[in-house]
C-alpha angles and dihedrals in degrees: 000000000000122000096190146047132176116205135179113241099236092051086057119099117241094244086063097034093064091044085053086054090043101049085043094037097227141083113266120227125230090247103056134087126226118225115204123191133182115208147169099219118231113273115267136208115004093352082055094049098045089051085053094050099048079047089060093034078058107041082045090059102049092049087059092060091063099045104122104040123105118260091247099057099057093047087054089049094054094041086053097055099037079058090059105046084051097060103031113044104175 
């Protein structure tokens, strides 16, 4: 299932072009692209604080695995990883 699309203005139909102008308020020129995303927005009020808090239970917890080790090797480790990632991306 895709949840985005990008189109060139001029490949658009007029029906959705002028839905494009209307959504953005504005004409579109020939020479633009339309990006369109679909998207569940992030929770908001008590959902959003409870998923905040999970998120710092979690975090909490984590940091508790590498009491104990010195500073520099975890910043090796990270540094290690970050290395890594960075050179093999899949």
């Amino acid at each position: 299932m895709r949840n985005g699309t990008l189109r060139k203005v001029v490949e658009l139909s007029p029906d959705a072009r002028r839905a494009m102008e209307a959504i953005l308020g504005r004409s579109l020129r020939d020479e633009e692209a339309v990006s369109v995303s679909v998207y569940k927005p992030a929770p908001t009020g008590t959902a959003r604080e409870e998923i905040a808090l999970r998120l710092r239970e979690r975090i909490d917890k984590t940091a508790r695995k590498g009491q104990g080790f010195p500073e520099m090797e975890i910043d090796a480790a990270i540094d290690e990883a970050a290395d890594h990632v960075r050179h093999h991306p899949e």
